[in-house]
C-alpha positions in Angstrom: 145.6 -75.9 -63.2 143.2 -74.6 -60.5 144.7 -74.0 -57.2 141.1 -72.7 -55.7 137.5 -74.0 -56.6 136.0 -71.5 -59.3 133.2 -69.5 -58.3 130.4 -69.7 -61.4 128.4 -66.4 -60.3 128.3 -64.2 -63.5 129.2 -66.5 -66.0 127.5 -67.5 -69.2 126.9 -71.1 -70.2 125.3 -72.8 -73.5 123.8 -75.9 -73.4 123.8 -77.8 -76.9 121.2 -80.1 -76.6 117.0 -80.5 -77.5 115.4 -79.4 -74.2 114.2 -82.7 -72.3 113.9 -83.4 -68.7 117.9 -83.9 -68.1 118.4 -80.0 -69.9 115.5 -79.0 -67.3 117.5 -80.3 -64.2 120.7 -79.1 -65.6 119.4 -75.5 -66.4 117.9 -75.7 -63.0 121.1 -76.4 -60.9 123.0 -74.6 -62.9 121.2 -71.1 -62.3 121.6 -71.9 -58.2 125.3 -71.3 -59.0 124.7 -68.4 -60.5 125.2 -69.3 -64.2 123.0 -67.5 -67.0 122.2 -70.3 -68.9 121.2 -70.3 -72.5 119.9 -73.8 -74.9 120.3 -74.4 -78.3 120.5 -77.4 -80.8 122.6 -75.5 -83.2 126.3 -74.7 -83.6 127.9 -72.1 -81.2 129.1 -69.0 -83.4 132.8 -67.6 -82.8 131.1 -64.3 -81.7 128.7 -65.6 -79.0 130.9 -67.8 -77.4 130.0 -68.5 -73.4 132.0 -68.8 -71.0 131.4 -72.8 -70.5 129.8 -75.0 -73.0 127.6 -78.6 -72.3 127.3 -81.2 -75.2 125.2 -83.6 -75.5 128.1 -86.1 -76.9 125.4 -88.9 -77.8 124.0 -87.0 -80.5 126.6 -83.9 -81.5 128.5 -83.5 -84.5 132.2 -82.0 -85.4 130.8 -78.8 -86.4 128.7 -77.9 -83.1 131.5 -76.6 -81.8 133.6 -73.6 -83.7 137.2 -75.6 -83.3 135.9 -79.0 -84.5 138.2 -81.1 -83.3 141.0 -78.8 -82.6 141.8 -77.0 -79.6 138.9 -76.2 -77.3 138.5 -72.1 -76.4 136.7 -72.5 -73.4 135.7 -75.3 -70.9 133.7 -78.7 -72.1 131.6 -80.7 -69.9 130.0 -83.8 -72.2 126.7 -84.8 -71.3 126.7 -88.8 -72.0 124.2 -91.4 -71.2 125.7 -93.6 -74.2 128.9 -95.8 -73.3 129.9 -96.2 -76.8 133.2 -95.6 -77.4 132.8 -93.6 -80.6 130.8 -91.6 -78.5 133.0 -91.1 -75.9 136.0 -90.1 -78.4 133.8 -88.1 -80.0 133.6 -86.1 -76.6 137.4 -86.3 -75.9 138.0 -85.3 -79.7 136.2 -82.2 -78.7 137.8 -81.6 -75.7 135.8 -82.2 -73.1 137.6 -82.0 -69.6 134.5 -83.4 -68.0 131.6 -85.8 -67.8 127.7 -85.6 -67.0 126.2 -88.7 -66.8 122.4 -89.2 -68.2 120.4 -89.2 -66.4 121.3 -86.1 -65.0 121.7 -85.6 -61.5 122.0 -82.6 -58.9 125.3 -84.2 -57.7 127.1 -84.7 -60.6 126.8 -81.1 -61.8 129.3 -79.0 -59.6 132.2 -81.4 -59.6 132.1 -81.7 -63.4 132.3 -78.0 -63.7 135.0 -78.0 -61.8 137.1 -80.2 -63.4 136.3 -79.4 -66.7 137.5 -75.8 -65.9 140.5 -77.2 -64.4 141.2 -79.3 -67.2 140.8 -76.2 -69.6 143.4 -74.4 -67.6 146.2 -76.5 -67.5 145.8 -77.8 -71.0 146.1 -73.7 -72.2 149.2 -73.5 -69.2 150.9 -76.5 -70.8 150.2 -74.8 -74.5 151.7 -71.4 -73.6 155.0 -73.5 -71.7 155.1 -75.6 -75.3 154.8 -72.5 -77.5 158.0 -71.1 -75.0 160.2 -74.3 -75.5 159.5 -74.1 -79.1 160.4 -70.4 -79.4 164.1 -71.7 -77.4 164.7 -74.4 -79.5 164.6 -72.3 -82.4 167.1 -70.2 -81.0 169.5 -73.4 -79.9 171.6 -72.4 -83.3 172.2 -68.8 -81.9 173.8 -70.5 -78.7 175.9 -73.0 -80.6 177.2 -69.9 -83.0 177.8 -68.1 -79.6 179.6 -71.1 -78.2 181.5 -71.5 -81.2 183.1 -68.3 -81.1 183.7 -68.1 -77.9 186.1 -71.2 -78.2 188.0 -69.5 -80.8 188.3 -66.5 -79.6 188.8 -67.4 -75.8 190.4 -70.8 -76.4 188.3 -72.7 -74.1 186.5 -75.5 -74.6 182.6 -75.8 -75.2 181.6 -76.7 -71.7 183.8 -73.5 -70.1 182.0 -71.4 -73.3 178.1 -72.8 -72.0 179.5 -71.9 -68.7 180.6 -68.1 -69.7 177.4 -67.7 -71.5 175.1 -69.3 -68.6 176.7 -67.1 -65.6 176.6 -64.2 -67.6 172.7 -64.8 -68.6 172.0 -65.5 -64.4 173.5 -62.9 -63.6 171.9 -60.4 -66.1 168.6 -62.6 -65.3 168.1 -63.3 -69.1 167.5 -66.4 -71.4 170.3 -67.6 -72.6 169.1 -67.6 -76.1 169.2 -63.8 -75.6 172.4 -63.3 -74.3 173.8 -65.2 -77.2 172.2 -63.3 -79.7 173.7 -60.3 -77.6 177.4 -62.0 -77.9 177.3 -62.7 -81.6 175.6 -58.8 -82.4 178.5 -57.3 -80.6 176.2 -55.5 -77.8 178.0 -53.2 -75.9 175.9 -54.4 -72.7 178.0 -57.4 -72.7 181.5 -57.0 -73.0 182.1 -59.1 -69.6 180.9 -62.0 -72.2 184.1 -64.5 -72.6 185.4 -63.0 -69.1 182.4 -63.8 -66.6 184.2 -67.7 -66.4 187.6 -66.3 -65.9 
C-alpha cells in the first residue's frame, strides 16, 4: 500500500476505449499530470504494456486485457457510466482498483489514479506475503521431524523442543524452517541445537 501520493510525471498510460468526448477530457487531464497517453480499442499486447491502463468497463471484453481475468500486472482504473452489475464485475473481474464515472470529469481523475495504484500495490504486497506463508507451510514437516528428534534424543517434551528450535533460530536471526532443516542435516553451524533451552 502507498504511504505517499504517487507522482504520474513520466509514466505511460493506455486508454482502451473508441475516442469520444469523455477519452478527450480524460487524455486532456491526464497529460497535465504528466502522463504520455496513448488510445486504442484493441487488446493491450504483453510487450507494450503501460504503466497504467483505463477501460472502458461498459463495452470491454475478457481478452482486452493480457491476464483476462487473472491477476492484473499493472494498475486498473474502469471507466463506467453503466450501473449494471455484470458490468461492474466485469470491471472487478479484471481488477480494477478504481472507478471513473461517465461522464467524465476533471475531479474524479486524480483520486482514481491514486487509488487504483494503491490498490495494485497492496494486492502484489499481500501476493508476495502469501507466496512466503506458503513456502513455510511447506516446510512445517521439516520442523515436526526436527521436533521429533529432538524429544528422543534430548528427552524433552515437544513444547521445550519448539522452544530449543525457536531460541536458537532468534538468536541466529533465521526462519525456523531453516534452522530445522539445519538440525535434521547435521550442520556443524548448529551444534548448540538441543542445548540453547538447557
Amino acid at each position: 500500500m502507498i504511504t505517499r501520493t504517487p507522482n504520474f510525471t513520466g509514466w505511460r498510460a493506455t486508454i482502451l476505449t473508441e475516442e469520444d468526448g469523455n477519452t478527450e477530457r480524460l487524455r486532456r487531464q491526464l497529460s497535465l499530470l504528466g502522463i504520455e497517453v496513448h488510445c486504442q480499442w484493441s487488446p493491450i499486447i504483453e510487450s507494450a504494456m503501460p504503466k497504467l491502463i483505463l477501460v472502458d468497463a461498459d463495452r470491454g471484453w475478457d481478452e482486452l486485457l493480457p491476464w483476462g481475468t487473472g491477476t492484473p500486472t499493472r494498475p486498473v482504473v474502469a471507466l463506467l457510466g453503466s450501473e449494471a452489475p455484470g458490468r461492474i464485475a466485469w470491471a472487478i473481474r479484471q481488477g480494477a482498483g478504481a472507478i471513473i464515472p461517465k461522464p467524465i470529469t476533471a475531479s474524479a481523475i486524480y483520486p482514481a489514479l491514486v487509488l487504483a495504484v494503491s490498490i495494485h500495490e497492496a494486492r502484489l504486497s499481500a501476493e508476495r506475503q502469501i507466496a512466503h506463508l506458503e513456502e513455510r507451510l511447506k516446510l512445517r514437516p521439516v520442523v515436526y521431524a526436527a521436533i521429533a528428534r529432538l524429544t528422543s534424543e534430548r528427552q524433552i517434551g515437544e513444547d521445550a523442543a519448539y522452544s530449543v528450535l525457536r531460541d536458537c533460530a532468534m538468536r541466529r536471526r533465521l526462519p525456523i524452517e531453516q534452522i530445522a532443516a539445519f538440525f535434521l542435516a547435521g550442520s556443524e553451524p548448529l551444534r548448540e541445537v538441543g542445548k540453547c533451552g538447557r
